[in-house]
N, CA, C and O of each residue as an XYZ file, in Angstrom:
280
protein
N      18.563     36.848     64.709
C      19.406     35.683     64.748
C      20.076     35.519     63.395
O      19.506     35.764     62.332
N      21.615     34.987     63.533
C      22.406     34.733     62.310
C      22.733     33.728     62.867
O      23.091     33.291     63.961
N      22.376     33.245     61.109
C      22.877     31.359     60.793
C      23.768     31.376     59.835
O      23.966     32.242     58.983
N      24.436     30.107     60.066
C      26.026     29.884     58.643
C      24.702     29.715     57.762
O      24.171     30.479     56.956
N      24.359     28.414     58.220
C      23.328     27.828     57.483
C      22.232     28.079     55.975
O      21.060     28.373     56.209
N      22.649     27.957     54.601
C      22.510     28.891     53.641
C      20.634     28.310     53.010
O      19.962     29.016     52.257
N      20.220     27.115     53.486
C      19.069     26.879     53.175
C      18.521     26.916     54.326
O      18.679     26.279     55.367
N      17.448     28.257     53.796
C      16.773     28.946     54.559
C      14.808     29.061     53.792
O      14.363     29.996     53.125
N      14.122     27.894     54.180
C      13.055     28.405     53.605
C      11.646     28.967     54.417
O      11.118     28.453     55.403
N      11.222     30.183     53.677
C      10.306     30.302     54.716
C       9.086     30.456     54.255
O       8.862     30.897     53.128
N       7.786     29.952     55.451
C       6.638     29.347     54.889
C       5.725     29.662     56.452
O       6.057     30.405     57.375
N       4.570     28.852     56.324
C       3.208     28.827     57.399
C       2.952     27.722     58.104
O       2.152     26.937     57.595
N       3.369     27.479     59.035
C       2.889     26.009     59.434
C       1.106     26.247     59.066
O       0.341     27.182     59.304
N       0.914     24.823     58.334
C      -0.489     24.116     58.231
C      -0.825     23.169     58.641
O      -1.893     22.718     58.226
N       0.131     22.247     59.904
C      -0.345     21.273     60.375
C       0.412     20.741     61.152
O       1.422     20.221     60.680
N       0.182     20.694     62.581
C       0.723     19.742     63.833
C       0.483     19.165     64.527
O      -0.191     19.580     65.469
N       0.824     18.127     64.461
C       0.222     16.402     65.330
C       1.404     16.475     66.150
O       2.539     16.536     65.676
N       1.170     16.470     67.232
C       1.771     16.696     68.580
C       1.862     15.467     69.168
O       0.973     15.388     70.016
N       2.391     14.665     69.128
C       2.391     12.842     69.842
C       3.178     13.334     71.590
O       3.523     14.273     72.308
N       3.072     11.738     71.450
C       3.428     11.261     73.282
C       5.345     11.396     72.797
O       6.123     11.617     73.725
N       5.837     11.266     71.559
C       7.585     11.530     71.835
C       7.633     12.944     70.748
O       8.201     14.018     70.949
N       6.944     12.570     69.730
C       7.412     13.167     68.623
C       6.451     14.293     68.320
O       5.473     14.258     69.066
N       6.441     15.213     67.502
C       5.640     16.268     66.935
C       5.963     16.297     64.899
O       7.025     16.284     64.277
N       4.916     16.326     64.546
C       4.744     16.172     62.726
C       4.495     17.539     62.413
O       3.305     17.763     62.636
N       5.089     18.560     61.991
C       5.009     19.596     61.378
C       4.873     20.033     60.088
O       5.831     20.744     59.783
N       4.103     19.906     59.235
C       3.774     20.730     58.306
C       4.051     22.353     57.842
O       3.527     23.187     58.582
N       4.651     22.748     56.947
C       5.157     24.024     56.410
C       4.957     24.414     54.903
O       5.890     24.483     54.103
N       3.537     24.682     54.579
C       3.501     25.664     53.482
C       4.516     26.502     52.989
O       4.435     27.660     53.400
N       5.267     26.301     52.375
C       6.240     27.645     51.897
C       5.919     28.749     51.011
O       5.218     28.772     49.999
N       6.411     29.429     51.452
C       5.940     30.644     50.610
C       5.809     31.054     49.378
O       6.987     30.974     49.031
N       5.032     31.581     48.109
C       5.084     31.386     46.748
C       4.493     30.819     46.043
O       4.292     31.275     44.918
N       3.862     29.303     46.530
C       3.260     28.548     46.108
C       3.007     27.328     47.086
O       2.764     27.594     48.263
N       3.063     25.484     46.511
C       1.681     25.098     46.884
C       2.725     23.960     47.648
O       2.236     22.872     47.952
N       4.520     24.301     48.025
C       4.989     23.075     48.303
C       5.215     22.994     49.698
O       5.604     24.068     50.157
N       5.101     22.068     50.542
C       4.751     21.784     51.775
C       5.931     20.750     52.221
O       5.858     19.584     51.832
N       6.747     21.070     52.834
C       8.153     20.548     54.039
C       7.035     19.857     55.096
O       5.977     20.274     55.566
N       7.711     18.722     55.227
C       7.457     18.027     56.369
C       8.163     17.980     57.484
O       9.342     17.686     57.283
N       7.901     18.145     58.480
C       9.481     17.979     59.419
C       8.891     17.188     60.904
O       8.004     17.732     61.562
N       9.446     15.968     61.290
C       9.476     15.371     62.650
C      10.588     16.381     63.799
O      11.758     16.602     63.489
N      10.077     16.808     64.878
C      10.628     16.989     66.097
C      10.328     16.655     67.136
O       9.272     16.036     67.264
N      10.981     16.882     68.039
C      10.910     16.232     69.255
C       9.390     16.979     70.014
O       9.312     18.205     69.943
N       8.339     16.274     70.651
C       7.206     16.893     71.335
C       7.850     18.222     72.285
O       7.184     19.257     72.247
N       8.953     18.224     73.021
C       9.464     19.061     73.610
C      10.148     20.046     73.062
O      10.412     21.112     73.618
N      10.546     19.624     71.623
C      10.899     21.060     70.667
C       9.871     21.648     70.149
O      10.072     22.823     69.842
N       8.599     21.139     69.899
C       7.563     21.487     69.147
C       6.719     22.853     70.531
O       6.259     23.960     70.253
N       6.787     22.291     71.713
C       6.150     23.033     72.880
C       6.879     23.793     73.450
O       6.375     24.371     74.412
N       8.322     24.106     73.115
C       9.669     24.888     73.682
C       9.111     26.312     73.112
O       8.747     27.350     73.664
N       9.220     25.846     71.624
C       8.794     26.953     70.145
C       7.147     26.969     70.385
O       6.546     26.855     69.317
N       6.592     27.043     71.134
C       4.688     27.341     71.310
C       4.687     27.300     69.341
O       4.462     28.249     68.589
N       4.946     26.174     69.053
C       4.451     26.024     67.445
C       2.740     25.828     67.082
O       2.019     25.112     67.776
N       2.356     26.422     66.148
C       0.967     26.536     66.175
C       0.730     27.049     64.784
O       1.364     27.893     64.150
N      -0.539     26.206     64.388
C      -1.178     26.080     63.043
C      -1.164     28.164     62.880
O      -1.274     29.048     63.730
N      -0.985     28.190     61.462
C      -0.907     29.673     60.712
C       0.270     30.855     61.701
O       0.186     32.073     61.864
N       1.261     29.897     62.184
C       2.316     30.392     62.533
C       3.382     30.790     61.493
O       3.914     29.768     61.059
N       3.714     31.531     61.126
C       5.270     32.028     60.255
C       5.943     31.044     60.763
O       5.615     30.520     61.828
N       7.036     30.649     60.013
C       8.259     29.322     60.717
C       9.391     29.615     59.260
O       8.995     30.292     58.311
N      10.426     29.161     59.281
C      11.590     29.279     59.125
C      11.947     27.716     58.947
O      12.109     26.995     59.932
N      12.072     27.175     57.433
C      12.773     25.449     57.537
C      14.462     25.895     57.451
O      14.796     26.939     56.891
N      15.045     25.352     57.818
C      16.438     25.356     58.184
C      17.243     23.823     57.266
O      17.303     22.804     57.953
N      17.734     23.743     55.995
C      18.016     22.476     55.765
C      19.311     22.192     55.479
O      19.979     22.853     54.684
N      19.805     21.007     56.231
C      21.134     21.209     56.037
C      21.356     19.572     55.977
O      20.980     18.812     56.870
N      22.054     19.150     54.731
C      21.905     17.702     53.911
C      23.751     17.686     53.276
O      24.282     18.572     52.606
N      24.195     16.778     53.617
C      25.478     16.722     52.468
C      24.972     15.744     51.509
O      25.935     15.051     51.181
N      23.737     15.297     50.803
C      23.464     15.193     49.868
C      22.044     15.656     49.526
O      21.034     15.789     50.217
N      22.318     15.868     48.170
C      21.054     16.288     47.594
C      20.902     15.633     46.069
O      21.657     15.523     45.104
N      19.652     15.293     46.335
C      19.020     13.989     44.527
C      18.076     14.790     44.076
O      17.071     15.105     44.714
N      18.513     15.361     42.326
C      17.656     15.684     41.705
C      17.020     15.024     40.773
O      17.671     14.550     39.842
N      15.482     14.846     40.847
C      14.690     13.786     40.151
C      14.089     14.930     38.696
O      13.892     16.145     38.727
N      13.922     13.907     37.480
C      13.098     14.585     36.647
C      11.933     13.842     35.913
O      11.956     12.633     36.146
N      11.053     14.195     35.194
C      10.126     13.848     34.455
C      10.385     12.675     32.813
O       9.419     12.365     32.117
């Protein structure tokens, strides 16, 4: 599969809470220790058979972006 789409991160799901609308996904990324959160729909989450120590692909696409510092 080809995407325009230029943020592309990829990581492990470590965690999915599967609700009555929604599904909470968790994504370890790869490299180190930072973890994407992502809400989808219960029926996107069971479309994609998503499942803990699965490979996954975050896809992010924002017309803004805030950089915070120390």
């Amino acid at each position: 599969m080809q995407l325009s789409m230029r943020n592309q991160l990829t990581g492990t799901i470590t965690d999915l809470e599967v609700g009555a609308v929604m599904a909470v996904v968790k994504i370890r990324l790869d490299g180190g220790e930072q973890v994407i959160t992502s809400s989808v729909t219960r029926e996107a989450a069971l479309d994609l058979a998503l499942k803990v120590g699965q490979p996954a692909t975050v896809f992010i696409k924002s017309t803004e972006v805030t950089v915070g510092v120390d």
